[in-house]
C-alpha positions as CSV (number, residue, x, y, z in Angstrom):
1,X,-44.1,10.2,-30.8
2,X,-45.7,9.2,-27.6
3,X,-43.0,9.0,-25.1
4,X,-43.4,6.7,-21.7
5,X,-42.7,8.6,-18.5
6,X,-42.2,5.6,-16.4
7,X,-39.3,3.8,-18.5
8,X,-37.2,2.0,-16.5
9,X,-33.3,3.4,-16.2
10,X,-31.9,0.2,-18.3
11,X,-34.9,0.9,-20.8
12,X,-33.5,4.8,-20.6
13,X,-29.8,3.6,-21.3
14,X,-31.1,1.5,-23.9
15,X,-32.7,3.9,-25.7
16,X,-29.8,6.7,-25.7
17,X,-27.9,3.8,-26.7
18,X,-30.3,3.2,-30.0
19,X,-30.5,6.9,-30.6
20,X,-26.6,7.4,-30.9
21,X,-26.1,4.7,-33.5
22,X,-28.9,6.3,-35.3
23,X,-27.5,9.9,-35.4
24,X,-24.1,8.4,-36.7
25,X,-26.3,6.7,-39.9
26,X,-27.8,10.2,-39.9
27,X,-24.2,11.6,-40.3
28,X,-23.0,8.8,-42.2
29,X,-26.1,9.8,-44.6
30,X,-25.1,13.8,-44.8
31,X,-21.3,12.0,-45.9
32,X,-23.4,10.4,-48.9
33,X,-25.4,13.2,-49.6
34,X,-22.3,15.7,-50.2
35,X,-20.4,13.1,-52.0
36,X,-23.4,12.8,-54.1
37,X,-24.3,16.5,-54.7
38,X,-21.7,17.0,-57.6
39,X,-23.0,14.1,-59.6
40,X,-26.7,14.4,-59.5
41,X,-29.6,16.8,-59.2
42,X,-30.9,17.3,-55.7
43,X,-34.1,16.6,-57.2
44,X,-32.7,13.0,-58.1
45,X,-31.1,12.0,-55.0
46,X,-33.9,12.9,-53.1
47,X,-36.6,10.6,-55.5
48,X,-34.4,7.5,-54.8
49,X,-34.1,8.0,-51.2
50,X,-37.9,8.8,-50.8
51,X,-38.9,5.7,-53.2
52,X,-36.9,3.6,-51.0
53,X,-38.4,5.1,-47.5
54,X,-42.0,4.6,-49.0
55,X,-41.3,1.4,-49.2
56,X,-39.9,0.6,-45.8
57,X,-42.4,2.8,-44.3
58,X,-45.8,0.8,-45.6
59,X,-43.2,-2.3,-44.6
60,X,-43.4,-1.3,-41.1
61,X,-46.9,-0.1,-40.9
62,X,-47.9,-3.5,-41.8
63,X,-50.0,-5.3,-39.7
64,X,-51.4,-8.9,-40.0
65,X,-55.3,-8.9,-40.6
66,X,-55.5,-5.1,-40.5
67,X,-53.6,-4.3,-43.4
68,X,-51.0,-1.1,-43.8
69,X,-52.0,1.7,-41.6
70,X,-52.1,4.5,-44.1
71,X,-55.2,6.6,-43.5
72,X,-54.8,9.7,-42.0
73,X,-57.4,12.1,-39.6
74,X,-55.7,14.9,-40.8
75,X,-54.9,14.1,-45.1
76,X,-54.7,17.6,-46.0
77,X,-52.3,19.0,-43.0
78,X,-50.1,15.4,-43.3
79,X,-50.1,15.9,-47.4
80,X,-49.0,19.7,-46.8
81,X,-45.7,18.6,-43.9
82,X,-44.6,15.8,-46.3
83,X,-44.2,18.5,-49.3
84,X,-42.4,21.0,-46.6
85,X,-39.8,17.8,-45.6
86,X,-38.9,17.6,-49.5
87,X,-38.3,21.1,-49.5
88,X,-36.9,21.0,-46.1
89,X,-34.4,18.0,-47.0
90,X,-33.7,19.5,-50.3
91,X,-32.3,22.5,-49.1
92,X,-29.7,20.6,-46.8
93,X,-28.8,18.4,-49.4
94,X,-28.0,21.6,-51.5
95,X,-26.1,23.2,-48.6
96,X,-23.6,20.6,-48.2
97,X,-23.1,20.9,-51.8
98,X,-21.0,24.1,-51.1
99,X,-20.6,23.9,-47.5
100,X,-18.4,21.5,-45.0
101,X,-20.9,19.2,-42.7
102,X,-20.2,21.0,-39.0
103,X,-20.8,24.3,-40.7
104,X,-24.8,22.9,-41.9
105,X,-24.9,21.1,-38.8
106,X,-24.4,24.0,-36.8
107,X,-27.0,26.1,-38.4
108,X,-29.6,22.9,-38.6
109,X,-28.6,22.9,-34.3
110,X,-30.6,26.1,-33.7
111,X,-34.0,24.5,-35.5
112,X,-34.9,23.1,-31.6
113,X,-34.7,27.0,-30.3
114,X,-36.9,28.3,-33.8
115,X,-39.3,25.6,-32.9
116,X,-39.7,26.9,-29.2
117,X,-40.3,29.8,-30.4
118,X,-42.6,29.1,-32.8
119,X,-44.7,27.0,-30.4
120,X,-45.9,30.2,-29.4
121,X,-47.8,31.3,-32.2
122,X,-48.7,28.2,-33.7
123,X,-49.1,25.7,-30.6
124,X,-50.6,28.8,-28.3
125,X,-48.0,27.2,-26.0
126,X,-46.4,29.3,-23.2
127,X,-42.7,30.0,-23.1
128,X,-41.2,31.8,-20.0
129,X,-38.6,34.3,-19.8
130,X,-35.5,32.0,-19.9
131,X,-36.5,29.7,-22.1
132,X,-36.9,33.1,-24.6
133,X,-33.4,34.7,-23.8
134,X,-31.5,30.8,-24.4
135,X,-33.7,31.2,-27.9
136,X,-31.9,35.1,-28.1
137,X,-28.1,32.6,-27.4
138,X,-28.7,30.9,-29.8
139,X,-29.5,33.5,-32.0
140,X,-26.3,35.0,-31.4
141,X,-24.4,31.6,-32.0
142,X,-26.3,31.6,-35.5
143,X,-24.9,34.9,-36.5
144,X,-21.5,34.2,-35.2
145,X,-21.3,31.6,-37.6
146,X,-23.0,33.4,-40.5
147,X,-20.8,36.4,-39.6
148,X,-23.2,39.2,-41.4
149,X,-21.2,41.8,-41.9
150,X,-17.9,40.3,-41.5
151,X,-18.0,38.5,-44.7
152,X,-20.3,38.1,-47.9
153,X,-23.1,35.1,-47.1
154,X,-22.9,32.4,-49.5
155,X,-25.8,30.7,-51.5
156,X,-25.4,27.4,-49.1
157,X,-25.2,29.6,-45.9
158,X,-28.5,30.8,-46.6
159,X,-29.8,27.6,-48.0
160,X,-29.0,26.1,-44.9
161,X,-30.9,28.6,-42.8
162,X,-33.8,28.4,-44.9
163,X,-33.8,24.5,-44.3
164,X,-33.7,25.2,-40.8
165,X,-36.4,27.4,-40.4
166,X,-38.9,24.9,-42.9
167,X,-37.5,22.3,-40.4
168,X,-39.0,24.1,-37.6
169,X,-41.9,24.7,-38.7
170,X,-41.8,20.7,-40.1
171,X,-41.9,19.7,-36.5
172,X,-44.6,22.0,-35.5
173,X,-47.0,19.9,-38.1
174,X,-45.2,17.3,-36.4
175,X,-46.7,17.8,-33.3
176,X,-50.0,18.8,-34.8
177,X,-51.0,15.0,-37.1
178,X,-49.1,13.3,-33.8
179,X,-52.5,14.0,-31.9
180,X,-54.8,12.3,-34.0
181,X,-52.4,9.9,-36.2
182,X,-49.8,7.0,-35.3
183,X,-46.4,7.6,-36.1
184,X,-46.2,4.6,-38.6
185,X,-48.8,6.3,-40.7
186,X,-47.5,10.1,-40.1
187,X,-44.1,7.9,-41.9
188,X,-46.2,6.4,-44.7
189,X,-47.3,9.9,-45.8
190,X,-43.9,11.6,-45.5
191,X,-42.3,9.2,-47.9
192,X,-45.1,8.8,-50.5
193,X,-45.5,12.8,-50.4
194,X,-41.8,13.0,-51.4
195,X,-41.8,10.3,-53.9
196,X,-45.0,11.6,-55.7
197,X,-43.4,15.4,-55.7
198,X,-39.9,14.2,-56.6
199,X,-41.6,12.4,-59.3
200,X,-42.8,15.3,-61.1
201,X,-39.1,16.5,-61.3
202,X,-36.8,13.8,-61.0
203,X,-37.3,11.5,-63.7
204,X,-36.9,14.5,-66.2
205,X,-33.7,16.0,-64.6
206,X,-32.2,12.5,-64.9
207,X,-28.4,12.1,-65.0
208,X,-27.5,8.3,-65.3
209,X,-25.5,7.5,-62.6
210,X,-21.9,5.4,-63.2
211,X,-21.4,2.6,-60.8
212,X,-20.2,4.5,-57.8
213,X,-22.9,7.0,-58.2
214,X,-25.4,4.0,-58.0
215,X,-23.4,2.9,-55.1
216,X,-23.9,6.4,-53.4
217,X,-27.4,6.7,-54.3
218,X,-28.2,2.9,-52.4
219,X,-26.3,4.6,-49.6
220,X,-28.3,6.9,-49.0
221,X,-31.7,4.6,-49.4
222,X,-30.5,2.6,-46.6
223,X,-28.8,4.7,-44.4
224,X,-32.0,7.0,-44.1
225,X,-34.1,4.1,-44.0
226,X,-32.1,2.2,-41.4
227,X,-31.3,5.8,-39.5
228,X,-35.3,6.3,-39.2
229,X,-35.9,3.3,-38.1
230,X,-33.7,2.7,-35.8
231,X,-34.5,6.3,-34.2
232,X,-38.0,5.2,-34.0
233,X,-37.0,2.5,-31.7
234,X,-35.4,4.7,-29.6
235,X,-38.5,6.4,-28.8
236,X,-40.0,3.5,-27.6
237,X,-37.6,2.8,-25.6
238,X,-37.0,6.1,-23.9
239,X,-38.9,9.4,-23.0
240,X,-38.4,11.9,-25.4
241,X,-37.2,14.4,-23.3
242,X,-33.8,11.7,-22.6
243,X,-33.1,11.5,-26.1
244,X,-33.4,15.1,-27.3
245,X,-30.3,16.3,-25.7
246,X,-28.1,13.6,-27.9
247,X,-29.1,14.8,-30.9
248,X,-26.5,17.7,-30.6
249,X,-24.4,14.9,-30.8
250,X,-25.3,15.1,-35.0
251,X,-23.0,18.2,-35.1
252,X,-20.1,15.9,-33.3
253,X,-20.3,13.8,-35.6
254,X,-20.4,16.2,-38.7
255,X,-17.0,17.5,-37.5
256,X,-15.5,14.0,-37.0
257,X,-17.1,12.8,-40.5
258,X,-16.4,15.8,-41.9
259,X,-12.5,16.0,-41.1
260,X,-11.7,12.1,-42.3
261,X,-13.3,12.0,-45.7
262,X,-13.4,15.9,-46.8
263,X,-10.2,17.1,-44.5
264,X,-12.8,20.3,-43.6
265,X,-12.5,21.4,-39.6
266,X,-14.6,24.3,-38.7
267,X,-12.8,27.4,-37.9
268,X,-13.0,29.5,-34.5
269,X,-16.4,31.3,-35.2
270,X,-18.3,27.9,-35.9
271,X,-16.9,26.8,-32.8
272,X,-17.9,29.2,-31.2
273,X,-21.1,29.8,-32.3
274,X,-21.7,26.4,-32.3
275,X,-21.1,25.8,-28.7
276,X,-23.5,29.2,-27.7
277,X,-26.3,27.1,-29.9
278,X,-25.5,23.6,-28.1
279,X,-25.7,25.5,-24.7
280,X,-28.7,27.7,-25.0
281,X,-30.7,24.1,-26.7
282,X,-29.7,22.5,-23.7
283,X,-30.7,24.7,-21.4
284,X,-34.0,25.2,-23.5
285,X,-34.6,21.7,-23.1
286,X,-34.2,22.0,-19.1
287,X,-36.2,25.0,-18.6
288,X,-39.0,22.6,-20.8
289,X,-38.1,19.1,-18.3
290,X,-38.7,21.6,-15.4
291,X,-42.0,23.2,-16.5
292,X,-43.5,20.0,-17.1
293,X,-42.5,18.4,-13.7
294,X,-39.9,15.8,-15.8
């Protein structure tokens, strides 16, 4: 998303301000998501919540006299990164299946560090010798809170790194269709990609959902919905480079979230590894503010 250098402080404090109260839908929407995993396939929480984006998304993209802004300059590359975000979001929504919210979100906090150093080989971008040892931190605060060795790895432990890696490389493609397409159509294609592949699946892996399940499942439409949204906003409201250091603020939340409805708190290791994967981002993200001149 194209960010605006010159945005005024209030615009700034504006846009932090939008950003937070979409990272705590985003949280409120990884609640949902777990309380929905024992009830339903993956496949089927996933169709709802795509059907419902779809919608929003071609909503938004609307524009009087023009029509909805769908086509893309890059179909095949924008077809390909919507399949790898219903992959991608499918193997969270699995993890928190077996797993307590800080312990995904810590793993899903080291995806900023894999993309840096995938921006190397796939962005032919240039990354300096600090900017690689905070992605080496944070590598260490990943293991830390794997513990290989130390302990057998779980299915959702390794689910969750696999997400985390396909949502690196989801925002590398990112980067890529944001050069030739607007962000309202990059959205178009992300939802109808994961409501045509979820279709394929879904509707034949159907378990009919009581009241509360369809309670949960509407949940989750809006919440992600309303979360993207709302993020959007904040985009336009702030440089990218303000806003990216809040989003650590997601695995806040998880721990709060994840302590008053599933009485989980993450133990020592997470903590710790968590806090090496916070600090190495962060300091990821300076090293990038200061090559750049921000």
């Amino acid at each position: 998303m194209t960010a605006i250098p010159s945005s005024p402080p209030a615009g700034i404090g504006r846009g932090i301000a939008v950003a937070v109260v979409a990272l705590m839908l985003f949280s409120g929407l990884d609640v949902v998501s777990k309380l929905l995993g024992p009830l339903m396939p993956v496949s089927q929480i996933l169709w709802v919540r795509f059907l419902f984006f779809v919608v929003v998304a071609m909503a938004l993209a609307y524009r009087p006299g023009q029509g909805i802004a769908w086509r893309s300059r890059r179909p095949a590359l924008q077809a390909l990164r919507g399949l790898l975000l219903v992959v991608e979001m499918g193997m969270f929504v699995w993890a928190f299946k077996t797993m307590p919210l800080a312990d995904v979100q810590a793993i899903a906090a080291a995806t900023p560090l894999m993309v840096v150093a995938l921006s190397v080989p796939l962005l032919g971008e240039s990354v300096g010798w600090r900017r690689w040892a905070a992605v080496a931190v944070g590598f260490a605060g990943v293991l830390l809170i794997v513990r290989p060795g130390f302990q057998t790895l779980g299915v959702g432990t390794l689910v969750a790194l696999f997400g985390a890696v396909l949502f690196a490389f989801y925002q590398i493609m990112l980067r890529i269709v944001g050069r030739d397409d607007s962000p309202s159509t990059t959205a178009i294609w992300s939802g109808a990609m994961g409501a045509i592949a979820t279709s394929f699946v879904a509707p034949f892996d159907w378990v009919a959902p009581d009241l509360y399940g369809w309670l949960l499942l509407a949940a989750a439409a809006v919440l992600g919905a309303a979360g993207h949204t709302i993020y959007s906003a904040a985009f336009v409201l702030a440089p990218a480079s303000s806003l990216q250091p809040f989003t650590y603020l997601m695995l806040v939340f998880a721990v709060i979230f994840g302590w008053l409805v599933f009485g989980d708190l993450p133990d020592v290791w997470t903590l710790a590894g968590s806090g090496l994967i916070v600090a190495s981002g962060l300091y990821a993200l300076h090293r990038e503010r200061v090559r750049k001149g921000g």
